[in-house]
C-alpha positions as CSV (number, residue, x, y, z in Angstrom):
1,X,-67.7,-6.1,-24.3
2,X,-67.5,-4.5,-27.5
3,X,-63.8,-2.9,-28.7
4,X,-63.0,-0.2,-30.4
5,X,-61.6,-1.3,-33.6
6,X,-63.5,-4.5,-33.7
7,X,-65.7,-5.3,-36.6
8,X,-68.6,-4.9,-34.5
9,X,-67.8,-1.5,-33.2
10,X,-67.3,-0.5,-36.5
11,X,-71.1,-0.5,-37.8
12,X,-71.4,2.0,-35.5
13,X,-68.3,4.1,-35.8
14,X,-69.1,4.1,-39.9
15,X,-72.2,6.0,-38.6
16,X,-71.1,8.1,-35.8
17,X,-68.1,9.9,-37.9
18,X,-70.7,11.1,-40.7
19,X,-72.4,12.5,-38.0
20,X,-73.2,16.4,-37.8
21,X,-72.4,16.7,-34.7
22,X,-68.8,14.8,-33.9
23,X,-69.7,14.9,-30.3
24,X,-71.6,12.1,-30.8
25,X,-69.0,9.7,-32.0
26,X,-66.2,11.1,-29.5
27,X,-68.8,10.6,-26.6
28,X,-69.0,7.2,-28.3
29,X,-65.6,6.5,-27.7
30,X,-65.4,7.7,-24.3
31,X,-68.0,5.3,-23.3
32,X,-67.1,2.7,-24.6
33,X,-64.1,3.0,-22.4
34,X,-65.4,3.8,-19.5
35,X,-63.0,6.6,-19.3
36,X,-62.6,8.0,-15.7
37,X,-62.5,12.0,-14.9
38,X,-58.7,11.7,-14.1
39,X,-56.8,9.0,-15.2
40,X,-55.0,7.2,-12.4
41,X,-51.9,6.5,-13.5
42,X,-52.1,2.9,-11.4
43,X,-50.9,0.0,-13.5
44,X,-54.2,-2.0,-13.3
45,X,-56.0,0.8,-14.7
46,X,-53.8,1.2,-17.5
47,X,-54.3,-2.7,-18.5
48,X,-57.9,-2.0,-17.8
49,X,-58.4,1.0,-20.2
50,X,-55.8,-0.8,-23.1
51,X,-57.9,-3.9,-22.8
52,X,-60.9,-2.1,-24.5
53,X,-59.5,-1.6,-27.7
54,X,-58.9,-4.7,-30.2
55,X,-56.0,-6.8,-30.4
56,X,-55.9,-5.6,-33.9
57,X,-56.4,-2.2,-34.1
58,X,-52.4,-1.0,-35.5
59,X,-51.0,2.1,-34.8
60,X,-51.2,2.9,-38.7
61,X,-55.6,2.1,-39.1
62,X,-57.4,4.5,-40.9
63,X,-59.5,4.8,-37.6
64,X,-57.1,6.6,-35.8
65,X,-57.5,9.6,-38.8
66,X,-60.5,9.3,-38.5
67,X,-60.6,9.8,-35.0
68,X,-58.4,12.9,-35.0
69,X,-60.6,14.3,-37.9
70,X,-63.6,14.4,-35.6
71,X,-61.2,16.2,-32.8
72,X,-60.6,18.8,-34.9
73,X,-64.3,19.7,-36.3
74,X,-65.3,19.5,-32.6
75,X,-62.8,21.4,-30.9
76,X,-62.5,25.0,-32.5
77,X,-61.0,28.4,-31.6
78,X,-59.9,27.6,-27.1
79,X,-62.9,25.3,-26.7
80,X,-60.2,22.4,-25.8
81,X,-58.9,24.5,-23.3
82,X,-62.5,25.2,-22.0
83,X,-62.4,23.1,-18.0
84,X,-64.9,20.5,-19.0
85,X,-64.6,16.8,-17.9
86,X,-65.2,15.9,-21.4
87,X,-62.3,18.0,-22.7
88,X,-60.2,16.5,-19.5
89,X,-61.3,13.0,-21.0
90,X,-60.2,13.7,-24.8
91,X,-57.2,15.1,-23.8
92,X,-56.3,12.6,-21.5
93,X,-57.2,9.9,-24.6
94,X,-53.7,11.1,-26.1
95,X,-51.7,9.1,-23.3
96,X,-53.9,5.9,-23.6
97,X,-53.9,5.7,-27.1
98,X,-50.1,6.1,-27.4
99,X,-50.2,3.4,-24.7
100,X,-52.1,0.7,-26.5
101,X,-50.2,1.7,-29.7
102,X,-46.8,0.9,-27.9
103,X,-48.6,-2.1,-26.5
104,X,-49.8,-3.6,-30.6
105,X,-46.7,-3.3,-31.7
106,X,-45.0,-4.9,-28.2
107,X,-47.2,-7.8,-28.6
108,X,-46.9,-8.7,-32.6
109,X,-43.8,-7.6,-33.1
110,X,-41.3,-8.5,-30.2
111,X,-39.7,-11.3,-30.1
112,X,-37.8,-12.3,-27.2
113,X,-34.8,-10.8,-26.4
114,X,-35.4,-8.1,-28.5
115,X,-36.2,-4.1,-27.7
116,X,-39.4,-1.9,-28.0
117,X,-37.1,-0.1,-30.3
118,X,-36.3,-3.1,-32.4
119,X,-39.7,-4.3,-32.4
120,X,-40.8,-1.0,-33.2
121,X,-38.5,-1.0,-36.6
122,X,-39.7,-4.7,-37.3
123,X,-43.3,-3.2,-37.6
124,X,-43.0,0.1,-39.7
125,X,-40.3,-2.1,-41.9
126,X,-43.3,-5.2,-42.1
127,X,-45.7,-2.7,-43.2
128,X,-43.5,-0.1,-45.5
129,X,-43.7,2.5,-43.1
130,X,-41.0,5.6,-42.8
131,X,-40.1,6.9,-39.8
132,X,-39.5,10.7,-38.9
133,X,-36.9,11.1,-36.4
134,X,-36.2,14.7,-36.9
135,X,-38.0,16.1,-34.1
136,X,-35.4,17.0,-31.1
137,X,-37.7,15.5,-28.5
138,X,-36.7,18.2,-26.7
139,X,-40.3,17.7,-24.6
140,X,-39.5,14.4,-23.8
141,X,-36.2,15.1,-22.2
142,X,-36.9,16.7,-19.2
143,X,-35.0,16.5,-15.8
144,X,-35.1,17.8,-11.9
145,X,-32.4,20.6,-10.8
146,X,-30.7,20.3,-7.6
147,X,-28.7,23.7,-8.0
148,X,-27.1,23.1,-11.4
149,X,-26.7,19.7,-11.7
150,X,-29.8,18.1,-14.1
151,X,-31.1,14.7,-12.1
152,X,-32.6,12.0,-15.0
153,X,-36.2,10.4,-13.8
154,X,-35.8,7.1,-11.8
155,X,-32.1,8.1,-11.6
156,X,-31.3,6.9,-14.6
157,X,-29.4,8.5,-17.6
158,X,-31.4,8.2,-20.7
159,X,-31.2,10.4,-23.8
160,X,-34.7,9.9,-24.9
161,X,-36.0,10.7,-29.0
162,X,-39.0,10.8,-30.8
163,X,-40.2,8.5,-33.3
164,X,-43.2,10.0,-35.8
165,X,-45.4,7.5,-38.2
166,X,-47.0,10.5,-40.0
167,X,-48.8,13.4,-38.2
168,X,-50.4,11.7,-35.5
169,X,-48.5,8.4,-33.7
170,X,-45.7,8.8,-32.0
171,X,-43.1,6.7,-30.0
172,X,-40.6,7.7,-27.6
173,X,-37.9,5.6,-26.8
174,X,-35.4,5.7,-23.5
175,X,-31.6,5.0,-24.0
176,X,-32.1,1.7,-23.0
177,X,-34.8,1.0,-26.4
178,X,-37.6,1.2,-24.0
179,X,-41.1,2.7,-25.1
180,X,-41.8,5.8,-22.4
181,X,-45.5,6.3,-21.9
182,X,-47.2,8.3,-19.5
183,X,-49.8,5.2,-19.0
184,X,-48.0,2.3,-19.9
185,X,-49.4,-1.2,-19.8
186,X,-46.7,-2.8,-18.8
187,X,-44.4,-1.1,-16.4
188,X,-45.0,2.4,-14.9
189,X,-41.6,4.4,-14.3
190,X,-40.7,8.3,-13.6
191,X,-39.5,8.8,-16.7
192,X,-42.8,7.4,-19.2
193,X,-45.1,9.5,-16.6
194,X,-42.4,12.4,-17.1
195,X,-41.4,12.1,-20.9
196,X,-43.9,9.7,-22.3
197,X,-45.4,9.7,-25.7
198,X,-48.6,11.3,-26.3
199,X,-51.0,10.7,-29.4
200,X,-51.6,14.0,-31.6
201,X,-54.8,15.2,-32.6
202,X,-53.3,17.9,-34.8
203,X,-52.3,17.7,-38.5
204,X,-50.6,21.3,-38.6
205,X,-48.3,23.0,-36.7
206,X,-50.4,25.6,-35.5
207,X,-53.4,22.5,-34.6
208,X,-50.7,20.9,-33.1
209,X,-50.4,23.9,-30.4
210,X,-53.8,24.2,-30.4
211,X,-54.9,20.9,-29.6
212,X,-52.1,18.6,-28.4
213,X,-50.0,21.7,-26.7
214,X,-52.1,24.2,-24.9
215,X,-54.8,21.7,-23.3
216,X,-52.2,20.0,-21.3
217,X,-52.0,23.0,-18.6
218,X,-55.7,22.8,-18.5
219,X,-56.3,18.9,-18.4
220,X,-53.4,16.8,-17.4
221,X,-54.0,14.5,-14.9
222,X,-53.3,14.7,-11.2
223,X,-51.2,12.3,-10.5
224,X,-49.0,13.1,-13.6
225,X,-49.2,17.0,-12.5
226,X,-47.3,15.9,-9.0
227,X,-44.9,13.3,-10.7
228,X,-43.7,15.9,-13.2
229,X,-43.8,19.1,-10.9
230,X,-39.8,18.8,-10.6
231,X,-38.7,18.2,-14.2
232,X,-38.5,20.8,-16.4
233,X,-37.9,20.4,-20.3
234,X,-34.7,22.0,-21.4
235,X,-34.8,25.4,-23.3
236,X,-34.0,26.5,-27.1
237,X,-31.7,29.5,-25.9
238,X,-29.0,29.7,-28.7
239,X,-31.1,28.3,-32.0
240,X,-31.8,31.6,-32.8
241,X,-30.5,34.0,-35.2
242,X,-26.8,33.8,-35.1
243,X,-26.9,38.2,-34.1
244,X,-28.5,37.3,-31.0
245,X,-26.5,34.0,-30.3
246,X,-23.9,35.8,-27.7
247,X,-26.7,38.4,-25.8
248,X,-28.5,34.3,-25.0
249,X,-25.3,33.0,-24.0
250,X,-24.5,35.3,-21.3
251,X,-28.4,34.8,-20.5
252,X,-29.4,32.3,-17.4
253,X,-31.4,30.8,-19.6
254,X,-28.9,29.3,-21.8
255,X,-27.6,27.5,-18.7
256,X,-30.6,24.7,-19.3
257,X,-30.3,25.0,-22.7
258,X,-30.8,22.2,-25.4
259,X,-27.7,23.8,-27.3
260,X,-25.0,24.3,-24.3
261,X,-22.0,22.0,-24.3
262,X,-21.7,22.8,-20.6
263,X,-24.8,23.6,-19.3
264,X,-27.3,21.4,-17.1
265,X,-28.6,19.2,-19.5
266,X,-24.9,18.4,-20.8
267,X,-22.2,15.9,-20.7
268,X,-18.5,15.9,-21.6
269,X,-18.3,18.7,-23.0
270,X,-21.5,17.4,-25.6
271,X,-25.0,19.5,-25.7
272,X,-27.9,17.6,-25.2
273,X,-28.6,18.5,-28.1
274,X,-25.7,16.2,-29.6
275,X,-26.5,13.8,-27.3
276,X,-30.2,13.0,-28.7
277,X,-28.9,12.7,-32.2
278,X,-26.5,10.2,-31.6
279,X,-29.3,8.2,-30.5
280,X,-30.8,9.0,-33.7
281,X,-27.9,8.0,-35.3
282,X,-28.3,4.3,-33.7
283,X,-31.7,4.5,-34.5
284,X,-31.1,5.1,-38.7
285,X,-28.5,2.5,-38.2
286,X,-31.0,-0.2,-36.9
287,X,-33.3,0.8,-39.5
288,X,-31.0,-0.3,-42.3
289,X,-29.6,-2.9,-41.0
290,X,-33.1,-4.1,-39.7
């Protein structure tokens, strides 16, 4: 079996991405894959689909540029939101790709006894790369309501964040220094199907929306649909302009907001808000002292 990212696969991929059409060279990828309609979501499958890529294809190869690049000439205008199984299967990509990314730097770069998070600074730090942690994650924090009180997946507290290697990779890490993906090949939990990371096609804010936002109301997969039904991402009631801030405040809506010390996503008194960037805060302080 040929992988993407081997030398061999290459030849052809050097071909494919010139082509006129980038159909072609997406279609490539799908089949070499063997992508399914719907990912499953089953463990097995998730090895299965990680397998396919090379051992050595990092989370920081030009391919994955290239990759996007040919996303974004082919999907124009709402054509990604168009029901299609091939726009189900590139959308769908997102959550294996992050998945073997996780899994690269898993297996060169932690050692025993250490975290995905430390092994995840031991990479960027081996190959001079930055990370951008300012992101809120607030996407990736998302919890069940039984009347007020905000239930964590897999009942466990967890103030997840959001680690960026440029535009496109990113990592999301649990409380616990655990990588959270939606397909992860090595242990599947409420929380990675829930608030996993997801691989981003766009380069801009508004491609962002457009190609890693929008599609996934259009193309998630069923089983991550029925797993996530219950959880709901907190809101951004109170960021706005500080003339406004009271008139949200009295609002239900700032209730589940990101920015309420009291609210449903809160604890003692601390937003969740506050609570995701003193993660950060242990993060930075890893870095340095990494």
């Amino acid at each position: 079996m040929v992988k993407i990212g081997s030398a061999e696969f290459q030849e052809n991929w050097n071909q494919l991405k010139r082509e006129k059409s980038p159909k072609k060279g997406l279609q490539f990828i799908l089949d070499h894959l063997d992508f399914p309609d719907d990912l499953s979501g089953e463990l097995i499958d998730n090895q299965a689909l990680v397998a396919r890529f090379s051992d050595n294809l990092a989370p920081h190869d030009r391919f994955w540029v290239e990759l996007s690049g040919l996303i974004r000439r082919q999907m124009k205008g709402t054509q990604f939101e168009e029901e299609t199984i091939f726009n189900r299967q590139l959308h769908q990509l997102r959550y294996v790709i992050s998945s073997q990314q996780a899994q690269y730097v898993r297996s060169f770069y932690r050692k025993p006894g250490m975290t995905d998070q430390a092994a995840l600074i031991a990479y960027m730090k081996a190959n001079k790369l930055r990370p951008n942690i300012f992101d809120n994650a607030r996407l990736h924090n998302k919890r069940s309501f039984k009347e007020t009180l905000g239930l964590f997946p897999d009942d466990e507290e967890s103030y997840n964040i959001k680690v960026l290697l440029g535009v496109h990779t990113e990592f999301i890490i649990d409380g616990f220094g655990r990588f959270l993906n939606e397909i992860d090949a090595e242990t599947v939990t409420t929380n990675g199907i829930v608030n996993g990371a997801s691989f981003n096609y766009g380069n801009t804010p508004w491609s962002h929306v457009r190609l890693d936002v929008k599609p996934v109301s259009h193309h998630d997969p069923t089983f991550r649909r029925a797993v996530a039904k219950p959880f709901k991402s907190p809101n951004q009631a109170g960021k706005v302009r500080l003339a406004r801030f009271w008139q949200e405040r009295k609002s239900s809506e700032f209730g589940r907001s990101l920015y309420n010390k009291k609210g449903g996503y809160a604890k003692n008194g601390r937003s969740l808000s506050t609570l995701i960037a003193s993660r950060k805060k242990d993060f930075k302080k890893e870095w340095k002292q990494g």
